[in-house]
N, C-alpha and C positions, 0 to 999 in steps of 0.2 A: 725174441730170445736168441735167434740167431747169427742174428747180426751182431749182438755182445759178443759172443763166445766166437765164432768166426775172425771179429776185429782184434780179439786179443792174440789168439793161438796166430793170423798173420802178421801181427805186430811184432809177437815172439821170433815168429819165423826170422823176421827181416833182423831185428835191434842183434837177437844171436849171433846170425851171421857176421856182419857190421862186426861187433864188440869182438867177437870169437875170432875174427881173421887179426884184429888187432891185437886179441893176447896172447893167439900162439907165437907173433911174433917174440913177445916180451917174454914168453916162455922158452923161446928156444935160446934167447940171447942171454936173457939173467937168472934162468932157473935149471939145468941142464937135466939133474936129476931127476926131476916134472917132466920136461921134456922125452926122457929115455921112458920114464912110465907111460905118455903118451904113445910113444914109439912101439913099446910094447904090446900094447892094445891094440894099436895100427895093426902090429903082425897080427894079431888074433883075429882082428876083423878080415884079414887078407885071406888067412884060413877061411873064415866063413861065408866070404861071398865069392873066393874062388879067383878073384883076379887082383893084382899087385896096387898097392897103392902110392902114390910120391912120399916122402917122410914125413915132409910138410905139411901137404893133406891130413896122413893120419893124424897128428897129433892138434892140424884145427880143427878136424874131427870131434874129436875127445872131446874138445872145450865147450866147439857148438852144441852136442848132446850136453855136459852138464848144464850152460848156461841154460838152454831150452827144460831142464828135468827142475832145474830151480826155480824158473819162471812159473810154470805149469805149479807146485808146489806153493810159492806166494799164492798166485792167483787164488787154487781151490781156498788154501783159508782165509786168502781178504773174501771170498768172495761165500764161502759157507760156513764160515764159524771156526772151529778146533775140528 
């Protein structure tokens, strides 16, 4: 049982990153206003963990946490029902 649930949430880990470094490009280049949302968030996270982050960063932040909140989401219902 372990090794399912282990293989996926690192699969997630990695595919996220991966995917996430590629769309905040696309988001800062063709989406601006996505972007300044992510940027925003950025600053709120900079508040809460107390040290500054690149813009960049924050906002592939953002993406990697949704992609990763999505994935976790598919997963539980393929994997337990509704």
């Amino acid at each position: 049982m372990p090794a399912k649930t282990g293989t996926s949430h690192a699969l997630s880990a990695f595919v996220s990153l991966i995917v996430g470094s590629m769309l905040s490009k696309y988001v800062w280049t063709y989406t601006p206003s996505l972007a300044e949302a992510g940027a925003t968030i950025g600053r709120q996270l900079e508040l809460l963990i107390g040290a500054p982050l690149p813009r960049e960063m924050a906002g592939g932040l953002v993406v990697v946490v949704l992609l990763s909140f999505l994935w976790g989401v598919v997963y539980h219902v393929g994997r337990h029902g509704e």
